[in-house]
C-alpha positions in Angstrom: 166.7 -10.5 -82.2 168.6 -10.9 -85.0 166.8 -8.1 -87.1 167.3 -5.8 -84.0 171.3 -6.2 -84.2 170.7 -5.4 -87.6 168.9 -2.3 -87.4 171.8 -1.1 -84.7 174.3 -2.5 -85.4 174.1 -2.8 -89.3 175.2 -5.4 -91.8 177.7 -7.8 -91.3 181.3 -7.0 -93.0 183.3 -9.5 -94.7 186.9 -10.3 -93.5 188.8 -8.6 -96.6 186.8 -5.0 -96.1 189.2 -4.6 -92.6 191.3 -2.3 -94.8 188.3 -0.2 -95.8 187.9 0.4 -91.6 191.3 1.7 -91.3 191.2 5.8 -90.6 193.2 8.7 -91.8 194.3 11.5 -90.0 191.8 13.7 -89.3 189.4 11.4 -88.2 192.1 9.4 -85.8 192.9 13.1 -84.6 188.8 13.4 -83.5 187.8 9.7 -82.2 191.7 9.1 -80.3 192.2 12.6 -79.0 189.2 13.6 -77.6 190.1 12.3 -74.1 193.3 14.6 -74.3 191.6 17.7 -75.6 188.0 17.4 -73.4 190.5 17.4 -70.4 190.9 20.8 -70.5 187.3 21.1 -69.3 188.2 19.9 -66.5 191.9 20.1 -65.8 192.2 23.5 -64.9 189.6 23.0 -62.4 191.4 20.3 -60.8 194.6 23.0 -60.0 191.7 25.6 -58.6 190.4 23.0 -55.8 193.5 22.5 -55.0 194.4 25.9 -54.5 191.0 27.4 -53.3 192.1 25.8 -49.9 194.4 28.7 -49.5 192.7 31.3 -51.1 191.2 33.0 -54.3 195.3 35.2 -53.7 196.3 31.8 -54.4 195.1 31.8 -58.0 197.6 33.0 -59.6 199.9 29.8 -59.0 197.4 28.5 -61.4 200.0 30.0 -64.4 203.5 28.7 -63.5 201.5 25.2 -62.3 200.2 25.1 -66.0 203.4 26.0 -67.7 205.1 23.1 -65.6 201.9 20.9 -67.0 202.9 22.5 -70.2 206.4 21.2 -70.4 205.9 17.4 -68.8 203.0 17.2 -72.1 206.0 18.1 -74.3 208.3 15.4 -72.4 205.5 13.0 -73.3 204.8 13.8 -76.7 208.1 13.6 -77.9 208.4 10.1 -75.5 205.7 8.6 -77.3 206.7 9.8 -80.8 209.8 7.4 -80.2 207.0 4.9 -78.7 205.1 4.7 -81.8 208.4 4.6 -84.4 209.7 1.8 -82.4 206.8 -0.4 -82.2 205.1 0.6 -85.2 202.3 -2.3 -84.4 201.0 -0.5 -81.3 200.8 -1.8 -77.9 202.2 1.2 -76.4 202.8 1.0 -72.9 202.2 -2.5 -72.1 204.5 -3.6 -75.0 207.5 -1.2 -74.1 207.3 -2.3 -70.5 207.2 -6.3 -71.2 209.5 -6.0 -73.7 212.3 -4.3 -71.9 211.5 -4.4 -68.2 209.7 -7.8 -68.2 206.7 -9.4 -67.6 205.3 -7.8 -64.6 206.1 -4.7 -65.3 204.2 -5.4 -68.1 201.1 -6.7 -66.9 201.2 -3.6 -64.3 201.1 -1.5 -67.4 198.8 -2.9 -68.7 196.5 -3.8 -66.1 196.3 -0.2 -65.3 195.9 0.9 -69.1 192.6 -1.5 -68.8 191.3 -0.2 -65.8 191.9 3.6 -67.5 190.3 3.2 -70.4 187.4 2.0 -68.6 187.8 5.5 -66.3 188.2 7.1 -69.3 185.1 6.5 -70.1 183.1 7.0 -66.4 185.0 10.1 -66.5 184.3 11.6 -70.0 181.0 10.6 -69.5 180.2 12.1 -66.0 182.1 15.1 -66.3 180.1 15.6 -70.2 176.7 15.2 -67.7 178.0 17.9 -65.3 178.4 20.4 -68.1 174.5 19.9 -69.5 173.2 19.8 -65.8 175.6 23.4 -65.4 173.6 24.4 -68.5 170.3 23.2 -66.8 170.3 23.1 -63.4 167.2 20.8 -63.2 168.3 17.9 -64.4 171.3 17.5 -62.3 169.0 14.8 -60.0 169.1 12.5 -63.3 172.6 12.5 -63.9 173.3 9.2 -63.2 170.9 8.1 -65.7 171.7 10.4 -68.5 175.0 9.0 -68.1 174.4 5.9 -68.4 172.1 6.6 -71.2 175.1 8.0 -73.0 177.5 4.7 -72.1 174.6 2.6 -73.9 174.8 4.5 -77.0 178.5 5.6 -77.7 178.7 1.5 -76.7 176.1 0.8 -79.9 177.8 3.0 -82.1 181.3 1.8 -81.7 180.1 -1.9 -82.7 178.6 -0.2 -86.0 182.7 -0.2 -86.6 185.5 2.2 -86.6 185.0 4.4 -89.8 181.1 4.6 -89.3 181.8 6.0 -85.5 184.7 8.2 -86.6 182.6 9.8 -89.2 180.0 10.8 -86.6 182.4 11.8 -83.9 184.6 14.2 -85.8 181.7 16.7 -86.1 181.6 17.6 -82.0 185.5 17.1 -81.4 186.1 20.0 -84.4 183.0 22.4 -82.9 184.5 21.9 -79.6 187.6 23.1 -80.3 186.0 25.8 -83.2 183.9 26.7 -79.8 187.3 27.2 -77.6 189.0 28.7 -80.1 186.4 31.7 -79.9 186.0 31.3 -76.1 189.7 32.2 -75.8 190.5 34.5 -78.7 187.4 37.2 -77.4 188.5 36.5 -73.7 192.0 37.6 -74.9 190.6 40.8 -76.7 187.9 41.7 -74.0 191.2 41.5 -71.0 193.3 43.3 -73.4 191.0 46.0 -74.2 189.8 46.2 -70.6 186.7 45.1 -70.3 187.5 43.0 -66.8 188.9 44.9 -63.4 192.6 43.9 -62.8 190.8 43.7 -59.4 189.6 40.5 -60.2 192.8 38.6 -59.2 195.4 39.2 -57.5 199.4 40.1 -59.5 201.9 37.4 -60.0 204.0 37.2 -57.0 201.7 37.9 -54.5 202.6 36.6 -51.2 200.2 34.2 -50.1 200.3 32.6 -46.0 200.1 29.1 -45.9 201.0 28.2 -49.1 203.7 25.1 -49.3 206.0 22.9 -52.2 203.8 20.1 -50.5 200.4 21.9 -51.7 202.0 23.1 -55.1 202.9 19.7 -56.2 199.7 18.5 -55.4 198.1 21.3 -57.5 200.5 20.2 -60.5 199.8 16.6 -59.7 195.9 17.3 -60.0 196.3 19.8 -63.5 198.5 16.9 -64.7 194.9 15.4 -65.2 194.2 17.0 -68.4 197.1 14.8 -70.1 195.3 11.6 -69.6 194.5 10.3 -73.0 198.0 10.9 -74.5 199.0 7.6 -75.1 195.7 6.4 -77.2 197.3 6.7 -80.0 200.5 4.7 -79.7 197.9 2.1 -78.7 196.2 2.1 -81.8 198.3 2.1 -84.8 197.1 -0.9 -86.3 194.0 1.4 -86.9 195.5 4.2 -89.0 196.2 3.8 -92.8 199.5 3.2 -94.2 202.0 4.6 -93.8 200.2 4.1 -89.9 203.5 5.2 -87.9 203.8 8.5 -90.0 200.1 9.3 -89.9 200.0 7.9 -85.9 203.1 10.8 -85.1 201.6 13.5 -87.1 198.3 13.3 -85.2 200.0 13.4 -81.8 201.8 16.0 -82.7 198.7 17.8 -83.9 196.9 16.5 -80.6 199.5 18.1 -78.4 199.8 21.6 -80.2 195.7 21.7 -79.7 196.3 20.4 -76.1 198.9 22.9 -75.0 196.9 26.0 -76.6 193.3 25.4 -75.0 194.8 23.9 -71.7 197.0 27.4 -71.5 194.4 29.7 -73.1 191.5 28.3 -69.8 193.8 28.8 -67.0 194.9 32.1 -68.4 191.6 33.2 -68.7 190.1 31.7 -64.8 193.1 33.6 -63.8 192.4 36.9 -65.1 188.5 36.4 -64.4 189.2 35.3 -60.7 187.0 32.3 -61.6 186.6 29.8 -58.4 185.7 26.6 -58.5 182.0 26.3 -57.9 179.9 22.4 -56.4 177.5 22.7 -59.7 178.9 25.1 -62.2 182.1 24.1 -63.7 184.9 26.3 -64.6 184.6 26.8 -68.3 180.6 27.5 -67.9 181.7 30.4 -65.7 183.8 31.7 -68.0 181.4 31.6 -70.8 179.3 32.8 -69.0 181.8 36.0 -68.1 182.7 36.9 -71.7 179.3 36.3 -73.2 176.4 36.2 -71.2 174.0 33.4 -71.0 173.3 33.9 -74.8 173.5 31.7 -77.4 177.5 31.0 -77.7 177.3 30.7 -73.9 174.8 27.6 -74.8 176.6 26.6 -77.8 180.2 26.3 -76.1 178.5 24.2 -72.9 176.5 22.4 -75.9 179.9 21.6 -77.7 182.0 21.1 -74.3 179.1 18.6 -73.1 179.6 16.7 -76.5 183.5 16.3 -76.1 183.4 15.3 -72.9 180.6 12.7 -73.6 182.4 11.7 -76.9 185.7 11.4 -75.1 185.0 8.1 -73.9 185.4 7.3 -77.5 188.8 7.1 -77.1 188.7 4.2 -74.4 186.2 2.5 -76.9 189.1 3.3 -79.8 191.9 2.1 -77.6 190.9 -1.0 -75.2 190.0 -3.4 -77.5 193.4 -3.0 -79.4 195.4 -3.4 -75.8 192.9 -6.2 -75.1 193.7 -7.9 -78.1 197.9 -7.5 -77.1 196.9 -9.2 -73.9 195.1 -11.9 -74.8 197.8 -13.0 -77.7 200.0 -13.6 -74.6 197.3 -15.4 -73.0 196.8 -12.9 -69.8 193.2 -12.6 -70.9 190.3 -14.8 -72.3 191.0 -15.2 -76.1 187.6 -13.8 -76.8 188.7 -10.9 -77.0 190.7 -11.7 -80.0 187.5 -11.8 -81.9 186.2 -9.7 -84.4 182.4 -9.0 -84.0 180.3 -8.7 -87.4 181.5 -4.8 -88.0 185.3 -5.8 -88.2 185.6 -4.5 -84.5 186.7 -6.5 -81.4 183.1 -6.3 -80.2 183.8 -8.3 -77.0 186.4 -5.7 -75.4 183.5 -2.6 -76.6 180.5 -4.6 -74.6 183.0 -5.4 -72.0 184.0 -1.7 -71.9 180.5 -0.6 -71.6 179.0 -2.9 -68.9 182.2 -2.0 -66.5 182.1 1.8 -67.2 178.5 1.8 -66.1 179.2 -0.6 -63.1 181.0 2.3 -62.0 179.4 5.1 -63.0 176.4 3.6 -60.5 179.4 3.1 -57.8 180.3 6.6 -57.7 177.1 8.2 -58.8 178.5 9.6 -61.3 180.7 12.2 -59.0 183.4 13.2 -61.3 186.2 14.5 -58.7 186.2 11.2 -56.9 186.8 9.5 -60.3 190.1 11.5 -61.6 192.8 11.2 -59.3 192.4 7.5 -59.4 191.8 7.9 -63.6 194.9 10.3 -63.2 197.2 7.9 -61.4 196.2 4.9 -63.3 197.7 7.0 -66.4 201.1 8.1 -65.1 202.0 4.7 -63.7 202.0 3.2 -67.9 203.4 6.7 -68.3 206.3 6.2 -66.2 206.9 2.3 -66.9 206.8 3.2 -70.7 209.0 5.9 -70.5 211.6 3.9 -68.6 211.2 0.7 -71.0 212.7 3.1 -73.8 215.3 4.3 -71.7 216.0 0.6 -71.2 216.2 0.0 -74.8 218.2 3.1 -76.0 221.1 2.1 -73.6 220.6 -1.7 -74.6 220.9 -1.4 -78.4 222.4 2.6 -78.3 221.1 3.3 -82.1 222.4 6.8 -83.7 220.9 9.5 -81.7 220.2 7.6 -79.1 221.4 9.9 -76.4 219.4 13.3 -77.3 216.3 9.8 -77.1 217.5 8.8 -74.2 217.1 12.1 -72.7 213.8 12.8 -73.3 212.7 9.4 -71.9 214.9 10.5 -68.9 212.9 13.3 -68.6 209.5 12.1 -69.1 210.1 8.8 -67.1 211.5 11.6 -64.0 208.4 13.9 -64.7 206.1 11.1 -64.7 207.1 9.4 -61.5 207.0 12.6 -59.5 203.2 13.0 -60.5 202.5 9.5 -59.8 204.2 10.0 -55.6 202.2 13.1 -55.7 199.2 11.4 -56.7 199.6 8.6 -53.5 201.1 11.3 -50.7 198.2 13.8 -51.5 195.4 12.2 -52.4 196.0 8.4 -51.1 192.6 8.6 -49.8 191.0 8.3 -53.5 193.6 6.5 -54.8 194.6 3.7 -52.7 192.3 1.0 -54.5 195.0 1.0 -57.0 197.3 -0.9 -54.3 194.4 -3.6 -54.6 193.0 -3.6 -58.0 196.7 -3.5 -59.7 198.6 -6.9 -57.9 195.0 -8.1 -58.0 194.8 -7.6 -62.0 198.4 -9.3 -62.2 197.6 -12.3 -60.2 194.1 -12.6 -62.5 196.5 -12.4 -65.3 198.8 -15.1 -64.3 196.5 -17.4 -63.1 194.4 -17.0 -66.8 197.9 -17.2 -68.2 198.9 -20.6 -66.3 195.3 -22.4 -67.4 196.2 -21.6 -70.9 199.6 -23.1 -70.2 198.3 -25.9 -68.6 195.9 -26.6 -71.2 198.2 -26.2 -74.0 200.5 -28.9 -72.7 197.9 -31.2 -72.2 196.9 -30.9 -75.7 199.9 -30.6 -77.6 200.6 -33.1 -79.5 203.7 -33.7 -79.0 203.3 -34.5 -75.1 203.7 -37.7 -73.3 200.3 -37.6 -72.1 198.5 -41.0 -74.0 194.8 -40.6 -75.2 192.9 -43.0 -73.5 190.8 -45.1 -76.1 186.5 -44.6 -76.2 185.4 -48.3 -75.5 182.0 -47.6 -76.5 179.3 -45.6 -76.2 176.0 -44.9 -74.2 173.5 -43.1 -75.3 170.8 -41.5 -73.2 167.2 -41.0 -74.9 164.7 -38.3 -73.4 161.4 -39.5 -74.2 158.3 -37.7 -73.1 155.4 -40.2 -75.1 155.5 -43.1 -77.2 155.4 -41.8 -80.9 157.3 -41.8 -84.5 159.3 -39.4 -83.2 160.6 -41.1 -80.4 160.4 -44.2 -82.8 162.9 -42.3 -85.1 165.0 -41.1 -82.6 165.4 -44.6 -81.2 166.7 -45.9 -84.7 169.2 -43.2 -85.1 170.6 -44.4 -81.5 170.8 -48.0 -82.8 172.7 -46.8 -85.8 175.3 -45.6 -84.2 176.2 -49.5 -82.5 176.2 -48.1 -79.0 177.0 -49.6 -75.8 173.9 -49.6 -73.9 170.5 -47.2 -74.9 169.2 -46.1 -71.9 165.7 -43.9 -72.1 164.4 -41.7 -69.8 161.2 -40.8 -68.7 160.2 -38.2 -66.0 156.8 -38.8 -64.8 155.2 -36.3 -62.0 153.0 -38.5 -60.5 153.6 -42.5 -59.4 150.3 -43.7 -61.5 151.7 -41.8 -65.1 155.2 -43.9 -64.1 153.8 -47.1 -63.5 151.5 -46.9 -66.8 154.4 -45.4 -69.2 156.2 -48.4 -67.8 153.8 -51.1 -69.0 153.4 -49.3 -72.5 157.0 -49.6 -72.5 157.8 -52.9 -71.9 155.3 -54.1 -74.5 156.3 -51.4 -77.3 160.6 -52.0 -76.5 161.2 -54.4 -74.5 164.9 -54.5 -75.6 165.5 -51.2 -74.7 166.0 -49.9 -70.9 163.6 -47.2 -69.6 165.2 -45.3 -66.6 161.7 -43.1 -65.0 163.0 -40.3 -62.4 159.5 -39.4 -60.9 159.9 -35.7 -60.1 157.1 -34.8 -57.5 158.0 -30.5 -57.7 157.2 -31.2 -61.9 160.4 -30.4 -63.0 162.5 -32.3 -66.3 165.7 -30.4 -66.1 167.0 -30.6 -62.8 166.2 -34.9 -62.7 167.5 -35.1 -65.9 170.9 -33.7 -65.0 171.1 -35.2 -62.3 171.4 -38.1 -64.0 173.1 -37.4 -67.1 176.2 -36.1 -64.7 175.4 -39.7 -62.7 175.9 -41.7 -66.1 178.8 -39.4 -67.5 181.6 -39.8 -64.0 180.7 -43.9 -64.4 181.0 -43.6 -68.0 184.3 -41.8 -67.7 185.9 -44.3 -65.8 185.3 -47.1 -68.2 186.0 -44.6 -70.6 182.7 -44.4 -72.6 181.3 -41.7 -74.6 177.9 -40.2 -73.5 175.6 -39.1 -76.2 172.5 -37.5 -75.6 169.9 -37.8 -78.2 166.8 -35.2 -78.1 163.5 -35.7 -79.9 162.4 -33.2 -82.0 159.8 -32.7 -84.9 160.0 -30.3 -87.1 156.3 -28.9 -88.4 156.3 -27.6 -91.7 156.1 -23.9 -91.1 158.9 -22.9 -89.0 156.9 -21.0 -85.9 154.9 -24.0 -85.2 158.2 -25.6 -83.6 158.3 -22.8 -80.7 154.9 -24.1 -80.0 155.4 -27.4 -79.7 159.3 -27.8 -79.1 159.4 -25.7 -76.1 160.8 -28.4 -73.7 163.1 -30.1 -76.2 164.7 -26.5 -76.9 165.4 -25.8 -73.4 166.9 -29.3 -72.3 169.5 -29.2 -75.6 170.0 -25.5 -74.5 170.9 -26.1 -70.7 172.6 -29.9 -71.8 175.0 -27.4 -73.6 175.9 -25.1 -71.3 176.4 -27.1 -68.9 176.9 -30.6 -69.1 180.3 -32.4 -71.0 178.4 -34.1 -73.1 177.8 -34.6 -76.8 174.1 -33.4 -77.1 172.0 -33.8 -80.6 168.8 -33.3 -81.6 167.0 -35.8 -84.4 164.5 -33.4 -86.1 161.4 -35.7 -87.5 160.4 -33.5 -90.3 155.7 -34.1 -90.6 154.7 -34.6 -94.2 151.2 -32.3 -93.6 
């Protein structure tokens, strides 16, 4: 086992190479914006099923919907520009909100941030699958599996550590958007030269029946999709090099201008294709397919799209471990997740990640539109909280400038709410689990938070609470023959002047107890023998049984119970799997589960 981590995971790192993990620029640009930028895959797509209900006339609300997408990306850019100067250790959205709206408010942030990133990745993964089963049509009956597939080894590659994954994923994120690039700059020419009928949509301003504010907003609310990731980076600071709040603004800013030109450059071109949304062929295949045939840039952008969107779960793997970490420093989560794994990386949030992301990849087979409005809402509720914890603080403490920052946190905060109504009024139907799984998350938090509490005033030190004194000590002696070993272990349990030594046999049949017995007596007569006959030939659940009989009587009187297992050790080391099964498995389950001191007393053979 041990040489298999090895192989996948690679060597351990020591404790003073974390600086060497830290990233610069232009990798943190590829591993913590490649949830923002693979959204315009899908995005776009999002306004067309909303407005395919209407009609293809309707299309053409697809431009002013983007350019209001277009300025709420703006709001939040420059929002979370102020984010990342003012709490220049990350946290983003959890932080703000506890910090100047208070703890719930908090924990809602974060609870949802938790349950995003883990969407993120469902999401990124499943829409990546649809784009290779687009590509080939076959395979679209195994896309659960490839998915999964894919969870299972961005999971691996993240706990090889941060630089090692950012030098891999940089490659796709930069062809994907070398690959767009192209996709929109020859769409461009070929419209402007003429290539495509003006037939193929209809003008701006056409009047279209049964078209509605209520339906518009909804179409906004669903484009408003493609800015889910935007706040990864103010989450991750700590993992930039220094200066980290300079290098953490200039790739937002970088991730935005990308953001805004490939999100504006696909719905202009679906527009003036008259693209509709299609079951099994998404949007940007059918535009590839338009300008270049199903040749090999068609391949290559579907090849590079499929890679993004895969590799976009990246940034859920980049970003909740660090918001982990925040949580469980205030004690709203298990403290596990506070520890780095052998790659410098908080390898329990990663597996964590990984084993929930495909828990609900299987849920929802993998069907990416039922995934994103809930993924979409669980973004803009952290968006609006965050954005409302700065305005918070800019009228609290009023710093120079503040109003001009106090503005654009007005605005984002506004912006943000609207899309997170829309989100409930139009599509409560796949997004009302978040009215369950959000109080449920806080309540999980405050309970985890108030054993921690509890705990920690029990222990302290400094609390009334008096120890009770040990009295003595009992000692409990599996013994499964009469030999040097058991002979061994025996003395060791003398040593340490215990209360009583009690050993204990578990016999399968009455005639092997009544003989062991007699041997017994003659061999140590001072020493009691306990024999649990166990007729269904089991040792372990006899022997617990007891153990947990011996430990509540014990801690009344308030005695320690030691249990002492016999153990030889061959000379060459596989010999002790043979012969040490049982003795293995007893100190293994003692551990887990029994509050007990457990040790084994190895009799090392001369031959």
């Amino acid at each position: 086992m041990s040489w298999i981590k090895r192989m996948l995971i690679g060597r351990p790192l020591k404790s003073a190479e974390l600086g060497e993990q830290k990233i610069n620029k232009t990798k943190a640009l590829a591993i913590l914006s490649s949830d923002a930028l693979s959204s315009v895959a899908y995005g776009p797509e999002q306004i067309l099923l909303v407005l395919v209900t209407v009609g293809a006339a309707a299309f053409w609300y697809s431009i002013p919907i983007g350019l209001g997408v277009l300025v709420l990306l703006t709001a939040l850019i420059l929002s979370y520009r102020q984010i990342i100067y003012a709490y220049p250790h990350g946290g983003g959205a959890y932080v703000v909100s506890k910090e100047n709206l208070g703890k719930y408010p908090g924990l809602v942030a974060g609870g949802s941030l938790l349950v995003d990133y883990i969407l993120t990745v469902a999401v990124s993964v499943s829409a990546g699958t649809d784009a290779i089963t687009s590509a080939f049509p076959s395979l679209h009956a195994y896309s659960v599996g490839i998915a999964i597939i894919f969870v299972i080894l961005i999971t691996i590659l993240n706990l090889r550590g941060l630089t090692e994954s950012a030098s891999i994923l940089s490659y796709p994120v930069y062809l994907f958007v070398a690959a767009l690039f192209i996709l929109i700059g020859v769409g461009v020419y070929q419209i402007a030269t003429g290539r495509f009928s003006p037939d193929l949509h209809a003008p701006l301003g056409t009047e279209v029946a049964g078209i509605s504010l209520f339906l518009l907003l909804r179409a906004f609310a669903s484009g408003s999709s493609a800015l889910t990731g935007v706040e990864a980076i103010s989450n991750a600071i700590p993992n930039f090099k220094e200066p980290a709040p300079q290098n953490a603004t200039r790739t937002l800013i970088a991730m935005g201008t990308l953001l805004a030109i490939l999100f504006s450059g696909i719905v202009y071109l679906a527009y003036e294709l008259g693209v509709s949304p299609k079951a099994e062929v998404t949007v940007v295949s059918q535009i590839a397919e338009e300008i270049f045939g199903r040749g090999f840039l068609y391949f290559f952008i579907q090849g590079t799209t499929a890679l993004i969107l895969i590799l976009a779960a990246n940034t859920g793997y980049s970003a909740f471990p660090l918001l982990a970490v925040n949580l469980a420093k205030d004690k709203f989560i298990p403290k596990m997740f506070t520890n780095r794994g052998d790659r410098l990386g908080y390898s329990n949030g990663i597996i964590f990640l990984g084993i929930l992301s495909i828990i609900l990849i299987l849920a929802f087979e993998g069907q990416t539109e039922h995934l994103i409005p809930l993924y979409a809402v669980g973004v803009f509720i952290p968006f609006t909280l965050s954005q409302t914890g700065m305005m918070m603080k800019w009228l609290r403490i009023r710093p120079s400038g503040w109003v001009i920052k106090l503005v654009i946190n007005t605005t984002g905060a506004a912006i943000s709410c609207i899309v997170s109504l829309m989100f409930f009024f139009t599509k409560f139907g796949q997004v009302w689990p978040v009215l369950i799984f959000l109080p449920g998350m806080v309540w999980i938090f405050y309970k985890i938070r108030k054993h921690y509490d509890t705990v920690g005033d029990q222990l302290r030190i400094t609390s009334c609470e008096p120890v009770p004194p040990i009295e003595g000590n009992v000692v409990i002696l599996p013994v499964a023959g009469i030999t040097h070993v058991v002979e061994y272990s025996l003395n060791y349990a003398k040593s340490l002047s215990p209360h009583q030594i009690i050993a204990v046999y578990v016999p399968f049949e009455r005639e092997e107890e009544l003989a062991f017995q007699e041997k017994w007596q003659k061999w140590q007569p001072d020493v009691r023998l306990v024999t649990l006959l166990s007729p269904y030939r089991s040792i372990i659940t006899p022997l617990s049984k007891f153990i947990d009989t011996v430990q509540r009587k014990a801690s009344e009187s308030h005695y320690q119970v030691t249990v002492i297992i016999p153990q030889f050790i061959p000379r060459k080391g596989w010999h002790n799997i043979l012969h040490n099964q049982s003795s293995i498995f007893i100190r293994t389950h003692l551990l887990l589960s029994r509050n007990v001191i457990i040790t084994t007393v190895p009799y090392r053979l001369k031959k």
